[in-house]
C-alpha positions as CSV (number, residue, x, y, z in Angstrom):
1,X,0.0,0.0,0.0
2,X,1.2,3.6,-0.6
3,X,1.4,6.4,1.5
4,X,0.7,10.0,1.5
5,X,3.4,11.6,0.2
6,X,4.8,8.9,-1.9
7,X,5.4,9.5,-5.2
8,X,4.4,6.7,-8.2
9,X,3.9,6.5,-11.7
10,X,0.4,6.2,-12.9
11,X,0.3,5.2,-16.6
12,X,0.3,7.3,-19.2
13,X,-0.2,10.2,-16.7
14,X,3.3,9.7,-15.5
15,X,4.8,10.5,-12.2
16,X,2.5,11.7,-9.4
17,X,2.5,12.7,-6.1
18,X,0.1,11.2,-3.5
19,X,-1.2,14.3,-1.8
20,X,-4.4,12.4,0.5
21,X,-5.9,8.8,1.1
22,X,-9.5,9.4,1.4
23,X,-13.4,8.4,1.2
24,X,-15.5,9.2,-0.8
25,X,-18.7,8.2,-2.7
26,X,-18.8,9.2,-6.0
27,X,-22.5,7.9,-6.5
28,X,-21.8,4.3,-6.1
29,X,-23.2,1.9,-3.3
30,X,-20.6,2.8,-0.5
31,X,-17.8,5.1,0.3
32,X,-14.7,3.9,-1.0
33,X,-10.7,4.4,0.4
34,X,-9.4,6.5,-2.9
35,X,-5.5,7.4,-3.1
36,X,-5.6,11.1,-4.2
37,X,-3.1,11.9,-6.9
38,X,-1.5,15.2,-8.1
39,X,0.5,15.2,-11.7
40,X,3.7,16.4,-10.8
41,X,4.3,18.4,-14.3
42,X,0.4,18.9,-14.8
43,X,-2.0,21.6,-13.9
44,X,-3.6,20.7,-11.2
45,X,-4.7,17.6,-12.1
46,X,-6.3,15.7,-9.2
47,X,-6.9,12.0,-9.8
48,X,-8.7,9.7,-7.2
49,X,-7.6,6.3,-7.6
50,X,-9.8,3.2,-5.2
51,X,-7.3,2.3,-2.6
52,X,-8.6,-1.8,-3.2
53,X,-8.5,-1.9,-7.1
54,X,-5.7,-4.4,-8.5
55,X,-6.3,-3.2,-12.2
56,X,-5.0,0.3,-12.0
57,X,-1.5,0.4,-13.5
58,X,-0.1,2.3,-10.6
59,X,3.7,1.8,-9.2
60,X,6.4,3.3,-7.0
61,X,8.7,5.3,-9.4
62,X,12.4,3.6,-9.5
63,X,15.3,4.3,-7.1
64,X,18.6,5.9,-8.0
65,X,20.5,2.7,-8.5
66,X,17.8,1.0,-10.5
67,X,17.8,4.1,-12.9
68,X,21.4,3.6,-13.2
69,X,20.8,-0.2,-13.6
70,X,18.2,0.2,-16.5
71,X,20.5,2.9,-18.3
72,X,23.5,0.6,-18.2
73,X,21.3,-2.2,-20.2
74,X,20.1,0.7,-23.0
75,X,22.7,-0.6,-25.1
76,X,21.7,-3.9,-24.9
77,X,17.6,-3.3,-25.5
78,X,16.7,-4.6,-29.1
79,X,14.3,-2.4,-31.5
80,X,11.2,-3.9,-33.2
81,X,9.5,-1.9,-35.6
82,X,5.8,-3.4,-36.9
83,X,4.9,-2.0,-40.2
84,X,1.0,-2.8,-39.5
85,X,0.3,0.9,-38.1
86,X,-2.9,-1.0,-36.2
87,X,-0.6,-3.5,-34.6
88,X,1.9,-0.6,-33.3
89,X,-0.3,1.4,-32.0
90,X,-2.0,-1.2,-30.1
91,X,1.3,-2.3,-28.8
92,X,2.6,1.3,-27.8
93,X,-0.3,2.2,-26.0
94,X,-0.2,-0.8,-23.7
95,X,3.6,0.1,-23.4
96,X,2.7,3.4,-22.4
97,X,0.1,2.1,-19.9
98,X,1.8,-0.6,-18.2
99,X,4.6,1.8,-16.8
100,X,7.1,-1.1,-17.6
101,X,10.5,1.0,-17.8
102,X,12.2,-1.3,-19.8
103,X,9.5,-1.3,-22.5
104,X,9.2,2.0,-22.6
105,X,12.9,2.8,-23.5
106,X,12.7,0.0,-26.2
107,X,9.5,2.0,-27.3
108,X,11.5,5.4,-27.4
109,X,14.3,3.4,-29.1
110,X,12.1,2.0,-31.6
111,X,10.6,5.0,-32.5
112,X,14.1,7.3,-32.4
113,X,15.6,4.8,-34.9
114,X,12.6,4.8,-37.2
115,X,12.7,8.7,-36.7
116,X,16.3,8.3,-38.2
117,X,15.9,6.5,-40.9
118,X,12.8,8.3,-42.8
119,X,14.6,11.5,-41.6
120,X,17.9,9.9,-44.4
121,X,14.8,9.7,-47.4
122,X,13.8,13.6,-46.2
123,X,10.9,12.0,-44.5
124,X,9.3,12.2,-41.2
125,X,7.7,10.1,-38.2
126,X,3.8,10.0,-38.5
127,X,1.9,12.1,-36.3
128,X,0.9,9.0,-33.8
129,X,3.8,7.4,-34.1
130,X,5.6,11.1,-32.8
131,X,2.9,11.7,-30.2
132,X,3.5,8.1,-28.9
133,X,7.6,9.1,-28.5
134,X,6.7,12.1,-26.7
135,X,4.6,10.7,-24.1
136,X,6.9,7.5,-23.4
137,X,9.8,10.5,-22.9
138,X,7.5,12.4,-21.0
139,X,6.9,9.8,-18.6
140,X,10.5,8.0,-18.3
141,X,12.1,11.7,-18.7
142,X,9.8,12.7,-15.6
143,X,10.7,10.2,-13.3
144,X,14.0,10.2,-14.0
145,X,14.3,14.0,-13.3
146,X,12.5,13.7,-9.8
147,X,14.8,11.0,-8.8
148,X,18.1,11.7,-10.1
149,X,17.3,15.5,-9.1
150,X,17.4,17.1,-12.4
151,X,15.7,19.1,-14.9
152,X,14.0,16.8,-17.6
153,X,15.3,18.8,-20.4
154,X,18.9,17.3,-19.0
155,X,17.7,13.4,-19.0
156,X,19.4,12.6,-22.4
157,X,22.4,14.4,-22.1
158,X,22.6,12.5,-18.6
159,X,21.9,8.9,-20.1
160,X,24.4,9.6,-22.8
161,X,27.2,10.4,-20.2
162,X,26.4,7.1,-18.4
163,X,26.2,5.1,-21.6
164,X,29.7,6.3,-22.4
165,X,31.4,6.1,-18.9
């Protein structure tokens, strides 16, 4: 269970802060125990998540060393492009709202290396496709900010030093 205070990753939103634990009845049976959620880089935005459900996609962000850990293996992650745009979609978007870390920087490879190759015919990513890259950064680049202690504009320039150390 979380706490107030913690901070976690709540798909696609991205990294939150959990600012109460209350109930509430929002015109159900019964009060409910909801976690109450702030976006960290959002306006705002209060989410109210039930305290008992198992199919939210909701989890601690990552320590320091297991950022470091999960940089060191960016080398490593494969690429898989599908060329049925239905198929890809589906795909990313379950990437995007599983929160799984290591999918997401194979999604953001994926995408980066398909971004480079169209970029060599004087072509360019398709709109989903570039919407899709931007949220996976958003999120990963988000939480690695908060925990590393940086700005997310400095997240790349900070896995590439790591990469090359």
């Amino acid at each position: 269970m979380f706490r107030v205070n913690d901070y976690v990753v709540y798909g696609s939103t991205g990294v939150c802060k959990i600012e109460a634990i209350s109930r509430e009845d929002f015109g159900g049976d019964q009060d409910r125990e909801y976690y109450v959620l702030t976006a960290l880089y959002a306006n705002s935005l209060s989410i109210y998540i039930p305290t008992d459900s198992r199919d939210v996609s909701m989890r601690r962000i990552m320590t320091k060393d297991e950022i470091y850990k999960l940089i060191k293996t960016i080398p490593d992650i494969d690429s898989t492009w599908n060329d049925d745009d239905h198929l890809r979609k589906t795909t990313f978007n379950e990437i995007l709202q599983s929160g799984d870390q290591t999918k997401m920087i194979q999604l953001i490879k994926t995408l980066d290396e398909r971004k480079q190759e169209l970029e060599k015919d004087g072509k360019s990513l398709g709109n989903a496709d570039a919407e899709t890259m931007k949220a996976a950064e958003k999120i990963l680049h988000n939480e690695f900010a908060l925990v590393l202690d940086i700005e997310p504009e400095q997240v790349i320039p900070f896995i590439r030093e790591e990469i090359r150390l």
